[in-house]
C-alpha positions in Angstrom: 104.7 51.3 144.5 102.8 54.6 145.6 99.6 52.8 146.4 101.1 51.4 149.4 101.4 54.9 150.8 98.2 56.3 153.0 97.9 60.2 153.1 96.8 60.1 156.3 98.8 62.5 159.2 102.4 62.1 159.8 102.2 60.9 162.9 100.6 57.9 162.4 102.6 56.9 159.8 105.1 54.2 160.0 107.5 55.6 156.8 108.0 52.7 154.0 106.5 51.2 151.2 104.4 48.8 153.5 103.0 51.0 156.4 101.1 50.0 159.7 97.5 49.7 159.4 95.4 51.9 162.0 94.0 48.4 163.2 97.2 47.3 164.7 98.0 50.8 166.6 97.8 50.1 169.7 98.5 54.1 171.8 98.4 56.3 168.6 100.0 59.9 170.2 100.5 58.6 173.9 103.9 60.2 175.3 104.9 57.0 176.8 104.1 54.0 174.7 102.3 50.8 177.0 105.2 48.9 176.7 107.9 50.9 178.4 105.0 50.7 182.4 103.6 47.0 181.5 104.9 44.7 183.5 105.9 40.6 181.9 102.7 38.3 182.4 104.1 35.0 184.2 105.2 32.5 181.7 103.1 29.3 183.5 102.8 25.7 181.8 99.2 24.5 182.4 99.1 21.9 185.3 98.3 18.2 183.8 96.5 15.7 185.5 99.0 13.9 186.5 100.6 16.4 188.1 97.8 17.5 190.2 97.5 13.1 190.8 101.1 13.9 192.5 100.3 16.9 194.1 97.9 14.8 196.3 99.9 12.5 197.0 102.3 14.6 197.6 100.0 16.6 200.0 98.8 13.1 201.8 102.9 12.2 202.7 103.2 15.9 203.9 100.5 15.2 206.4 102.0 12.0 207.1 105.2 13.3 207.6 103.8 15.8 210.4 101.7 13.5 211.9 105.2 11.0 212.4 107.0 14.1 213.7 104.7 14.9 216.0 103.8 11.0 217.5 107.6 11.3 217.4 108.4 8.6 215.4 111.6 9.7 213.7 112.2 7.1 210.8 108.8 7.2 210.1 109.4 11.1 209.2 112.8 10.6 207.5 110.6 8.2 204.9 107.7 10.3 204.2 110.0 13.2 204.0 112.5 11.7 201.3 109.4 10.2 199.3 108.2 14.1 199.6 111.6 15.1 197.9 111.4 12.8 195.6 108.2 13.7 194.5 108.6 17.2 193.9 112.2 15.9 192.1 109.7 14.1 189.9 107.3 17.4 189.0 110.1 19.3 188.6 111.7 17.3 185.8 108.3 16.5 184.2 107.5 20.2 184.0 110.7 20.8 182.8 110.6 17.9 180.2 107.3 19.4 179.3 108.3 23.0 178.4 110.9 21.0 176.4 108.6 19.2 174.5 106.6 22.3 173.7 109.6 24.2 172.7 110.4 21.1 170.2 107.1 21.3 168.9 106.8 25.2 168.5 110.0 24.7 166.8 109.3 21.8 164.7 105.8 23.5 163.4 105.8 26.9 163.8 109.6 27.5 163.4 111.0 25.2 160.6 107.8 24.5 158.5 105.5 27.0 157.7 107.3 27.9 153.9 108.7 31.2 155.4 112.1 33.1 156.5 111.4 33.7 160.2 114.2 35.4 162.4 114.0 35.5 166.3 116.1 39.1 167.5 117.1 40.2 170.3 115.7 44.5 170.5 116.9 44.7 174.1 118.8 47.4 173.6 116.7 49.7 171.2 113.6 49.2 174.0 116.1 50.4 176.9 117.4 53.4 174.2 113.4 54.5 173.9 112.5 54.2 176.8 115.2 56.6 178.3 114.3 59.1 176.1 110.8 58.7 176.2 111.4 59.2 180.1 113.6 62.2 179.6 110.7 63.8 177.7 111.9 63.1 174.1 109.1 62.1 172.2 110.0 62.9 169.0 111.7 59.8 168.2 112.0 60.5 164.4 113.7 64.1 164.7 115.8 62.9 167.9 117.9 60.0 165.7 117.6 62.1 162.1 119.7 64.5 163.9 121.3 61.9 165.4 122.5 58.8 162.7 125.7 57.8 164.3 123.7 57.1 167.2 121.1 55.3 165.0 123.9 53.2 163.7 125.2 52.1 167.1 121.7 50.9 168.2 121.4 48.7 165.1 124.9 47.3 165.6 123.2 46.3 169.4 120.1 44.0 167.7 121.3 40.5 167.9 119.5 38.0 165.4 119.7 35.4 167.5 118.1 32.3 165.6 116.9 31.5 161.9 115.0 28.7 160.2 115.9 26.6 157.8 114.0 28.5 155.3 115.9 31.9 155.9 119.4 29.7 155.3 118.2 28.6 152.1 116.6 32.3 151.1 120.0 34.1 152.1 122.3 31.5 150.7 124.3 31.0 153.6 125.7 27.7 154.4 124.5 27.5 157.8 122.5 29.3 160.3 126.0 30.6 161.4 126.2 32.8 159.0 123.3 35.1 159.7 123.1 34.9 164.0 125.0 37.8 165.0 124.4 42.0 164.9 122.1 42.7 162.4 124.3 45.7 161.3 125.9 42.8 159.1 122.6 42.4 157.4 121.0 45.8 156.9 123.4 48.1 154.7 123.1 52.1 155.6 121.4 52.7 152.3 118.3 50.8 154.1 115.8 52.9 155.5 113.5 51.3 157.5 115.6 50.9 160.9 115.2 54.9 161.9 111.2 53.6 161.2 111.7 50.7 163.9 112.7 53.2 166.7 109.5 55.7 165.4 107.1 52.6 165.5 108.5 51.6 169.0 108.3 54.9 170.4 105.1 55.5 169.0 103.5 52.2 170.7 102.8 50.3 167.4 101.4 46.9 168.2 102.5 45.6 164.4 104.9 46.6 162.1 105.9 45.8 158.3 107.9 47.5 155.6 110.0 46.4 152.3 113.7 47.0 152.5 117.1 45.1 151.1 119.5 43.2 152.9 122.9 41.9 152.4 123.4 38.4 151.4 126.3 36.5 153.1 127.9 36.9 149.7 127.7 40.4 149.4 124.5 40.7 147.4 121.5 42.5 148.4 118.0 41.0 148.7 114.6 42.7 148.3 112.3 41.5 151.1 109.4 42.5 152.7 109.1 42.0 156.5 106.5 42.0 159.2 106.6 41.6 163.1 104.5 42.1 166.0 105.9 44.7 168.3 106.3 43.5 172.0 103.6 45.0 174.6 106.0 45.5 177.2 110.4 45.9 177.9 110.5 42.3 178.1 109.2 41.3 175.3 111.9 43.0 173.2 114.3 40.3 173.8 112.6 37.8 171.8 110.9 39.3 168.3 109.5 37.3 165.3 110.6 38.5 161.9 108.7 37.2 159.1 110.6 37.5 155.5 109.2 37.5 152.5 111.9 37.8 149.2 110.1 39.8 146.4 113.8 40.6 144.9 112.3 38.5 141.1 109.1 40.8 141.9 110.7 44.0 142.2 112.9 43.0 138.9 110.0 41.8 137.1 108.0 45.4 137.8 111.4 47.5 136.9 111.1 45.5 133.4 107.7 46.1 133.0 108.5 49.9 134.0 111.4 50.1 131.6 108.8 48.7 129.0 106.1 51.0 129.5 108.8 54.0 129.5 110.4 52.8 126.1 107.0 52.9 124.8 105.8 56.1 125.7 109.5 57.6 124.5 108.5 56.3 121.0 104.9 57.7 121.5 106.8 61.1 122.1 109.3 61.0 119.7 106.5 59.9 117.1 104.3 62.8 118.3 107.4 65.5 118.1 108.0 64.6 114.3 104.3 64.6 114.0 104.0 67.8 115.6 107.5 69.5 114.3 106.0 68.8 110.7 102.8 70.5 111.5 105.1 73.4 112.9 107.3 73.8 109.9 104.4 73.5 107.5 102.3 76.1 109.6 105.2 78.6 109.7 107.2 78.0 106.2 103.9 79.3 104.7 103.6 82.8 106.5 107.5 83.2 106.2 107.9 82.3 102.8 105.0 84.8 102.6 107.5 87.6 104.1 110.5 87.1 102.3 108.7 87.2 99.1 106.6 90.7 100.8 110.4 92.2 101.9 112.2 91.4 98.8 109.5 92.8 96.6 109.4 96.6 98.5 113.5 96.4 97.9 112.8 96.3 94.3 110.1 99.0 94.3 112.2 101.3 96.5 115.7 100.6 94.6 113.8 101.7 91.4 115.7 104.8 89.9 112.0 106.5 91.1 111.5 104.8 94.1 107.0 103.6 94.4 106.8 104.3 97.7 103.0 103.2 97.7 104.1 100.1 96.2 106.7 99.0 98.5 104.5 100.3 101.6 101.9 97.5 100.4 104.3 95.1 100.4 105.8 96.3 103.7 102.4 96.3 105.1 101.6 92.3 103.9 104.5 91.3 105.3 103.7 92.5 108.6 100.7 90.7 108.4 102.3 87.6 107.7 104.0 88.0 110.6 101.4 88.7 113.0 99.7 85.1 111.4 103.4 83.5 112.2 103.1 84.9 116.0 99.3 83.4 116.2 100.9 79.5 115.0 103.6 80.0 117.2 101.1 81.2 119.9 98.9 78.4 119.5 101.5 75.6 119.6 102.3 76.9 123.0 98.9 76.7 124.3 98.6 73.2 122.7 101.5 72.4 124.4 101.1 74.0 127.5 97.2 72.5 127.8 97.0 70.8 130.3 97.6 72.4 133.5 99.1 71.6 136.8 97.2 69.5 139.4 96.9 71.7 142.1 95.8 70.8 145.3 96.5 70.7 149.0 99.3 68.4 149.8 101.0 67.4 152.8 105.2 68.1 152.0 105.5 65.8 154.7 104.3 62.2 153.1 105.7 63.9 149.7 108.9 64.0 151.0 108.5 60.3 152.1 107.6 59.4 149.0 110.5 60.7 147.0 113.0 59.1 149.5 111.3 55.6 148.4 111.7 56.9 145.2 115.0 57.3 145.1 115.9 54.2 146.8 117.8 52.6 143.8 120.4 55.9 144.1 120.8 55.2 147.6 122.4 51.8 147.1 124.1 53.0 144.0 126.0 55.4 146.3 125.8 53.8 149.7 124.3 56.5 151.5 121.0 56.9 153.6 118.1 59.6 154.0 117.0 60.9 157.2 113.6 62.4 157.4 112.9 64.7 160.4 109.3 65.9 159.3 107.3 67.5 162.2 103.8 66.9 162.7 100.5 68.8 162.4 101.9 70.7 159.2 99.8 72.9 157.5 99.0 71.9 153.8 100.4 73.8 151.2 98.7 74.5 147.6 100.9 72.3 144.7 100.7 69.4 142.1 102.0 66.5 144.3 103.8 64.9 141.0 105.5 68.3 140.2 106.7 68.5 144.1 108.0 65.1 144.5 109.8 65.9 141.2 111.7 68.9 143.0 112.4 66.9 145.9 113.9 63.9 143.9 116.1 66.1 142.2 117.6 68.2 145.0 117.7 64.6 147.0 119.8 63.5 143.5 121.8 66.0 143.4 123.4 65.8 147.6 123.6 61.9 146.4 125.9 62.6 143.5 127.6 65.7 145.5 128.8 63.0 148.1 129.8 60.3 145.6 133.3 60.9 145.9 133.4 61.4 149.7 134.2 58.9 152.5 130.8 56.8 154.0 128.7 57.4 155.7 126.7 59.4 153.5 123.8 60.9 155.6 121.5 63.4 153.7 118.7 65.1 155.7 115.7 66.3 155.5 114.1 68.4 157.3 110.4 69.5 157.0 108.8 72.4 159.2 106.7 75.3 159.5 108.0 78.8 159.3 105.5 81.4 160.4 102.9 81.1 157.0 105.4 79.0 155.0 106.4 75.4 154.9 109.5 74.7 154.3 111.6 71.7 153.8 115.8 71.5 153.8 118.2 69.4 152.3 121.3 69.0 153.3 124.4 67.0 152.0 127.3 66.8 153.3 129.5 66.6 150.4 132.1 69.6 148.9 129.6 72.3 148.7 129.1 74.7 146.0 132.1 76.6 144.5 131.5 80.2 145.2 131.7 81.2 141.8 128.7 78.6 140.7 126.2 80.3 143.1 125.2 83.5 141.7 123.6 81.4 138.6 123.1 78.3 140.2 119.2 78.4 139.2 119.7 79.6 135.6 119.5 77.2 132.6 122.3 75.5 131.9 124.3 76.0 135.0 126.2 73.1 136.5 128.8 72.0 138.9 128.8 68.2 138.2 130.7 67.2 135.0 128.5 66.1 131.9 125.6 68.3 133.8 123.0 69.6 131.7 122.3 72.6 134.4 118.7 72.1 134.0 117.6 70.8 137.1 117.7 73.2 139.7 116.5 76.1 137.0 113.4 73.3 136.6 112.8 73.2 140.4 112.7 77.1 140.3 110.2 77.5 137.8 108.1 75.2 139.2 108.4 76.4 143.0 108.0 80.2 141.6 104.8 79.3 139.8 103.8 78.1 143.4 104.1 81.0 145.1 106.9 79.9 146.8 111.0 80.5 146.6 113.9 78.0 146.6 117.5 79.1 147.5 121.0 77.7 148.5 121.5 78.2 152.5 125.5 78.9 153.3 126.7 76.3 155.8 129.5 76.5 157.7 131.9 73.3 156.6 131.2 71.2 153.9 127.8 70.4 152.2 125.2 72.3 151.2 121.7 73.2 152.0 118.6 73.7 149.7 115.4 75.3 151.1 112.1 74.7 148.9 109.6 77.8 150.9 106.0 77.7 149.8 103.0 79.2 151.6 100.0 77.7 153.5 96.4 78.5 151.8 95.5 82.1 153.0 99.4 82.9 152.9 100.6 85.9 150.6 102.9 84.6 147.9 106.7 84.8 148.1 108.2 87.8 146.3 
């Protein structure tokens, strides 16, 4: 699902697998966002004909009414002004019959027939939240509520679905609409991790907004959907949003499939291509050996003689050193084979890469419940790497907090933090799980070195290797409490190298 994500700058980036197209921004990089100064537009029905056929009338009896008063005919008055009262009784209730009608008919076309899940929600509260901040001079929205989940989590308890179709019933598998009006906290778990992406689109001014996420089922299963909405253009308009839902659950399952198929195909391709190649090996090198051992054994028996032939058993000594010099070439040249094609290298932005590995590991975050929080500043300076190699390294430290804060309580935030330090970029990763033993640390990035049980303790020697080769360094920050921090430091083109 890569494709779906644009390089372009952080900023304008609304972080999923679905992201806002720059034709629907509406203040790209404006402090305040329109929304939080516009003011409502008046909500008017269009005046009828028939109503402006009363509203003469009406106007003729007002005249009449004035010109009884003042002729002083009371009765006369009292008639025309109870007929006036009764007439604007009569506009009254047919406007308001009227802006019935065209609520039943919005509802009965737009609403309950158009073959999608659509969701009316109340975003009163997140609009208020924003705009305070973007008032108090926070403009960061993204780093303000990364640092910040527990208030994140509040504000999503505070969106009220208000109203479903009949068509989001049946999608969910609820037995009634019921069942799914209430705080949408119910609906989106904390492994989902598009809602810190609302708050960024809001406070950015996004006029449209659509990303793929999972939510929880009445019955406890989770549902892959994909979801648009327009974004209100002012404070008002955040009490009544439309939230198209589109299930793509059989999609997603029918592309893992067709992943797992492709995957078990290349394994055979490389396990057909390592006996291939291990047969080459053997027969390439059995030759030259074979060639030594018979070289070695034969100056023994010249120099055990009872008169030792030196010259003899020098010639021999002498072929089986060149037998081993043509052992070193094969080995040589299977590493070159193997080692052929080179790394992509090329200016990257860390920022969208680390975006991209949190949607990669999206299945881990519902395995273990937990949730990633990006806090990626803007206007980073590229760095010089193979994107696939990087987002490889990321994955696996992300992995790894996962795993570290399997056997803690929830929630189970992991951060990520991505900035600039002087010529280097770095980015952090932070769990907050046990930590690393003290006596695991020294050799924590040597092979085979692992703190999780059934570990190979290949990973983080891996990420090292591929980081050094980068110019850059990777270490293990102390923290103070539990959890641990990673630090992946590479340098900007024009940089000097990490020693």
């Amino acid at each position: 699902m890569n494709d779906g994500i644009r390089s372009g700058g952080a900023g304008k980036e609304v972080f999923s697998l679905w992201p806002t197209p720059d034709d629907f921004d509406r203040s790209p990089g404006a402090a305040v966002p329109d929304w939080v100064v516009n003011r409502p537009p008046p909500n008017r029905l269009p005046v009828s004909r028939t109503e402006i056929a009363i509203g003469g009338a009406l106007g003729v009896m007002l005249l009449g009414a004035a010109l009884a008063l003042i002729a002083g005919e009371t009765q006369a008055f009292l008639w025309g002004a109870g007929a006036v009262i009764l007439l604007i009784g009569l506009i009254l209730s047919r406007r308001q019959r009227r802006a019935e009608a065209v609520e039943a008919h919005w509802r009965a076309t737009l609403f309950e027939r158009p073959g999608l899940s659509l969701w009316r929600e109340d975003w009163t509260a997140v609009g208020e939240a924003i705009r305070d901040l973007k008032l108090a001079g926070v403009h960061d929205i993204g780093a303000w509520y990364a640092a910040r989940p527990d208030e994140a989590r509040a504000l999503r308890g505070r969106v009220m679905v208000k109203d479903v179709n009949a068509f989001a019933v049946r999608m969910m598998g609820a037995g009634s609409k019921a069942d799914l009006i209430g705080p949408l906290d119910r609906l989106l778990p904390d492994s989902d991790q598009t809602f810190d992406q609302w708050l960024v689109a809001f406070g950015r001014g996004d006029a449209f907004y659509r990303s793929e996420t999972h939510i929880v089922r009445p019955d406890g299963s989770h549902l892959d959907c994909l979801f648009t909405a327009a974004l209100p253009t002012t404070l008002d308009g955040f009490r009544d949003i439309l939230v198209t839902a589109l299930d793509v659950t059989e999609y997603k399952r029918l592309q893992t499939r067709l992943v797992e198929a492709q995957t078990e195909a290349a394994r055979a391709s490389r396990i057909s291509t390592v006996g291939a190649l291990t047969a080459s090996i053997a027969h390439e090198v059995n030759t030259p050996l074979a060639s030594i051992l018979a070289n070695v054994q034969a100056a023994l028996r010249w120099l055990r003689r009872d008169t030792p032939n030196l010259p003899e058993a020098e010639q021999a000594l002498d072929r089986a050193v060149v037998d081993a010099s043509r052992t070193q070439e094969v080995v040589g040249r299977t590493r070159d084979f193997l080692s052929a094609s080179p790394p992509d290298v090329q200016p990257i932005d860390l920022a969208e890469t680390a975006r991209i590995a949190a949607i990669l590991i999206d299945r881990e975050l519902r395995l273990h419940d937990a949730a990633v929080h990006l806090d990626a500043a803007e206007d980073l300076p590229r760095v010089m790497a193979d994107p696939v190699q990087m987002q490889q390294v990321l994955v696996n430290l992300m992995v790894n907090g996962l795993q570290a804060m399997t056997a803690g309580p929830a929630p189970r935030d992991l951060n990520v933090q991505v900035r600039a330090v002087e010529d280097r970029v770095q980015i952090a990763v932070t769990d907050h799980g046990p930590g690393v033993a003290p006596h695991l640390r020294a050799g924590l990035f040597e092979p085979f070195i692992s703190g999780r049980p059934g570990g190979m303790g290949m990973g983080l020697a891996i990420c090292r290797n591929t980081v050094e080769a980068l110019g850059g360094r990777i270490w293990l920050e102390t923290r103070q409490g539990s959890g641990a921090t990673f630090v992946v430091s590479l340098p900007a083109p024009g940089s000097a190298p990490d020693a």
